[in-house]
C-alpha positions in Angstrom: -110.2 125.0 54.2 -110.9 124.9 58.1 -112.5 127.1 60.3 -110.7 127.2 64.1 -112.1 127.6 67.4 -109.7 129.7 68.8 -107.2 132.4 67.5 -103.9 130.6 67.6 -105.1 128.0 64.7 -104.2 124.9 66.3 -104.7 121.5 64.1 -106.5 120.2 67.5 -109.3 122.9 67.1 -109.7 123.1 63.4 -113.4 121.7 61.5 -113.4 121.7 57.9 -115.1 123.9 56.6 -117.3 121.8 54.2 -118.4 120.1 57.5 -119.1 122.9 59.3 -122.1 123.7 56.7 -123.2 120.3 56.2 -123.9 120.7 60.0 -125.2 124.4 60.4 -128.4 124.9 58.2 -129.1 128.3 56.9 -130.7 129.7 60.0 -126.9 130.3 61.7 -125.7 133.4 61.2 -121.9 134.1 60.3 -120.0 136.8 61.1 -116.2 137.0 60.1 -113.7 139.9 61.4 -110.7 141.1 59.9 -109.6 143.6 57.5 -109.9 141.9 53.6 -106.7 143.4 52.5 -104.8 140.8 51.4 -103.0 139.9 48.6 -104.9 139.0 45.6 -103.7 135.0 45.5 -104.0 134.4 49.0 -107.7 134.9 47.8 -108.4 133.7 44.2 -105.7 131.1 43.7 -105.7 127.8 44.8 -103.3 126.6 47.8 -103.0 130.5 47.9 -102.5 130.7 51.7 -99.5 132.5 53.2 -99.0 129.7 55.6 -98.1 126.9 53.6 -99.5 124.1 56.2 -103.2 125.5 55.7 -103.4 125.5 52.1 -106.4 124.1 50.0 -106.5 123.2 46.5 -110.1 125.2 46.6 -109.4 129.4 46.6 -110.6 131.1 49.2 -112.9 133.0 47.5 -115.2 129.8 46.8 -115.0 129.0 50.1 -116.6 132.6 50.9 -119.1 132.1 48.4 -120.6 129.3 49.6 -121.0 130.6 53.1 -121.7 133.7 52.2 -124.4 131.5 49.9 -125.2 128.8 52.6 -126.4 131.3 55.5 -129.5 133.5 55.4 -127.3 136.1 57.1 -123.8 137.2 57.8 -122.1 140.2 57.8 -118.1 141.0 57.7 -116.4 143.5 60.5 -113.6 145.4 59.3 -111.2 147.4 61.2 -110.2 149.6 58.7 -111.5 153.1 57.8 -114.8 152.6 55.9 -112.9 155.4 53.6 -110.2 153.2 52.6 -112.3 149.9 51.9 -112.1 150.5 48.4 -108.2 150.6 48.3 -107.4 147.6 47.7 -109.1 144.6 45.1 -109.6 141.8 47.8 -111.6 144.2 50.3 -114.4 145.5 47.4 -114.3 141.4 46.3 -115.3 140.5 49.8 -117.4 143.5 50.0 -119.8 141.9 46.9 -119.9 138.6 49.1 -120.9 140.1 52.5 -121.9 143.2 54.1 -118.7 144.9 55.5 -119.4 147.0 58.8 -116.8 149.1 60.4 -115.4 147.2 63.7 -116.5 149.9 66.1 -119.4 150.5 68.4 -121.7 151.7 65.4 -120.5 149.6 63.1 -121.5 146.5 65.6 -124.7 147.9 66.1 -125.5 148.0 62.4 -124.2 144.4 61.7 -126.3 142.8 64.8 -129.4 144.4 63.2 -128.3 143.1 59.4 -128.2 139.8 61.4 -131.1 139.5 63.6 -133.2 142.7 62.5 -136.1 142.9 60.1 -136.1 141.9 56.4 -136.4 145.3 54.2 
C-alpha cells in the first residue's frame, strides 16, 4: 500500500506506506478524508482495490490498523451526513479505527482539537 503526495496518484509521488511509519514516530498526527463507504472487499480482502495497478496482498484494513495504532492521534473527515455514517459496514469499521468528524467547519474544529487539544 502507498500513500501519495498529491490527488492524482502518480507512481512518481507514491511512499510505501510501511516506510512512511518507519520514518514518522508516533508524535505525527494523521488525518485522512473521504467518505468510508466502500465496498466491503476493497477493504478486508487482500489485492481488494478497485484499481487493479494499486493492489496489495495486505487488506486495507490492516494497513488502517497500524496507523491508526502507530500515531498518538488521528482523526478521519467524512463528508457525508453524520446521520448516515452507520449505513453502510466499511464506514462504522473505520469508525472503530479512527475518530470520524463531519467535513465541515465544526466538524474541522472538533478534529484539530482531537489532534492537538488536551488529553481527557
Amino acid at each position: 500500500a502507498h500513500v501519495y503526495a498529491g490527488a492524482p496518484l502518480l507512481r512518481s509521488h507514491a511512499v510505501p506506506t510501511g516506510d512512511l511509519l518507519r520514518r514518522l514516530d508516533g508524535r505525527w498526527k494523521a488525518v485522512f478524508v473521504g467518505d468510508a463507504a466502500m465496498h466491503p472487499a476493497e477493504l478486508l480482502e487482500p489485492n481488494g482495490a478497485v484499481d487493479p495497478w494499486r493492489t496489495s496482498p495486505t487488506p486495507r484494513v490492516q494497513w488502517l490498523h497500524r496507523i491508526a495504532t502507530h500515531f498518538d492521534r488521528s482523526v478521519w473527515l467524512c463528508p457525508e451526513a453524520p446521520e448516515d455514517w452507520d449505513q453502510w459496514p466499511t464506514n462504522r469499521l473505520v469508525r472503530r479505527l479512527f475518530p470520524m468528524f463531519h467535513l465541515s467547519v465544526d466538524g474541522l474544529t472538533d478534529a484539530v482539537k482531537a489532534l492537538v487539544g488536551a488529553r481527557t
